[in-house]
Every structure is written in structure tokens, then in C-alpha cells.
N, C-alpha and C positions, 0 to 999 in steps of 0.2 A: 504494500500500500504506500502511496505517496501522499504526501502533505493531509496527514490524516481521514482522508475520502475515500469513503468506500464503494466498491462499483469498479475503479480503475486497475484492477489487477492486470499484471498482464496477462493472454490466453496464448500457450505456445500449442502449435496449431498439431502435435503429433503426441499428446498426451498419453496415452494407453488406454484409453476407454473409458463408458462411460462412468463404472467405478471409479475411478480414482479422479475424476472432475466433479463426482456429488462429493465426494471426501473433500475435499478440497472446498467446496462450498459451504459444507457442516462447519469447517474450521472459520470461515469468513466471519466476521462480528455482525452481529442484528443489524441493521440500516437503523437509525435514528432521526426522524427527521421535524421538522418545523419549518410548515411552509416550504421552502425551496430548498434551504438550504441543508446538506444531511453531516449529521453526527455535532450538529449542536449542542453547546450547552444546556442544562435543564431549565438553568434561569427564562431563555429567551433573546431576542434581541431589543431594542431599545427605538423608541422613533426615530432617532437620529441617526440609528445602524441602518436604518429600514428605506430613510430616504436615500442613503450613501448608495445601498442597494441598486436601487431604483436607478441612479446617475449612471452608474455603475454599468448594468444594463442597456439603457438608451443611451450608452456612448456605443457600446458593443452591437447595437442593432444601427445605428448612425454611420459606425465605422463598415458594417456588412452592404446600408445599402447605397451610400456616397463613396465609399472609398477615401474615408481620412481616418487619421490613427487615433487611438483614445489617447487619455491620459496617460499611460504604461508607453504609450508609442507602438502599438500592436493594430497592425492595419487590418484591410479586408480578407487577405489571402490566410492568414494567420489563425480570423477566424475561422473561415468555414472548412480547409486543410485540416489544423492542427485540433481546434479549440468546439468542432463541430458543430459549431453554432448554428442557427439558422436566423434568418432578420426577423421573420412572424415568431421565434420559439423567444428571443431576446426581448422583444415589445411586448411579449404575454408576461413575463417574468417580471420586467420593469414595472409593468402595471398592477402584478399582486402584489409587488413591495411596497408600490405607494398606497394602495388600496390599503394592505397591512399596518402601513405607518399611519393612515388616516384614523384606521380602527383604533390604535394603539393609544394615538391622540382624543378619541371622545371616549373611551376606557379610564384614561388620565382626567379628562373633565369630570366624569360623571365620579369619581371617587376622591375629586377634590371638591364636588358639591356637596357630595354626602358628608364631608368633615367640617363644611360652612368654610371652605377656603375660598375665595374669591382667584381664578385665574386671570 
């Protein structure tokens, strides 16, 4: 596994069958997920992870369908080659993040009404 994400093993293509690739699966850890992102924390993320997300995102579906680089400097080819991205898969993503961070934000209202906090 790389940079803690699970999903990305590598698969070498002459394994011995299909025994020893369900072994190999049994050993894999549970997927963990929240929203998009997998083997998250328990806590969660934060609205301000949430909108980063989302930038994050619509830079990646920006850079798939004009061909300019994000912030990392990671162009178009990069994405859809390496990073398999798609522009409709990147814009659906951005969109739950913000959606999420929206949530997050009238979740934070409504539990700073109930304590009489003025936001």
C-alpha cells in the first residue's frame, strides 16, 4: 500500500490463481470510508478540509478539461494517464465536498443555536 490508501495494490498479472489473490484480499485492511475520501480519520473532516477538497477537485476537473496545470503543476495528461481521473468523475467529487462543507456548516449553526451562541 502506498501513502496509506487502500484499493492501490499493485496486481502482478501471473499470480497462481485464484486462491492465493482471495488470500491476498482476506489480508487487505476493511476500506474505511467518509464521503470520498477512504481510511479516514474517525473524527471526520472539518468545513475548511471540505472546501480545500472541493478546490482541490475543480482544479483537477479544470486542468482535465482546458489543459492548464493545478496548483501541484500536474497538467491534463497526468491526469487522465496517471491519476485516472475523469472531468464528469472530478466535478461530481468537487460538488459532494462542497455540498458536505455546506452540511457541515448549518450542522455548526444549528448546534450553536441550541447553546444560545449567536454566529
Amino acid at each position: 500500500m502506498s501513502l496509506g490508501a487502500w484499493g492501490d495494490e499493485s496486481w502482478e498479472r501471473n499470480r497462481g490463481g485464484p486462491v492465493e489473490i482471495t488470500e491476498m484480499l482476506l489480508r487487505m485492511p476493511k476500506p474505511i470510508t467518509r464521503g470520498l475520501i477512504v481510511n479516514m480519520p474517525a473524527r471526520g473532516m472539518s468545513f475548511h478540509a471540505r472546501l480545500f477538497q472541493a478546490r482541490m477537485w475543480r482544479e483537477t476537473a479544470m486542468a482535465i478539461k482546458y489543459d492548464r496545470p493545478t496548483m501541484t503543476g500536474t497538467g491534463r495528461r497526468w491526469h487522465l494517464e496517471i491519476g485516472h481521473h475523469t472531468y464528469a468523475d472530478s466535478l461530481r467529487r468537487a460538488r459532494v465536498n462542497l455540498y458536505l462543507a455546506h452540511r457541515l456548516n448549518r450542522k455548526t449553526a444549528v448546534t450553536s443555536a441550541d447553546r444560545g451562541v449567536e454566529k
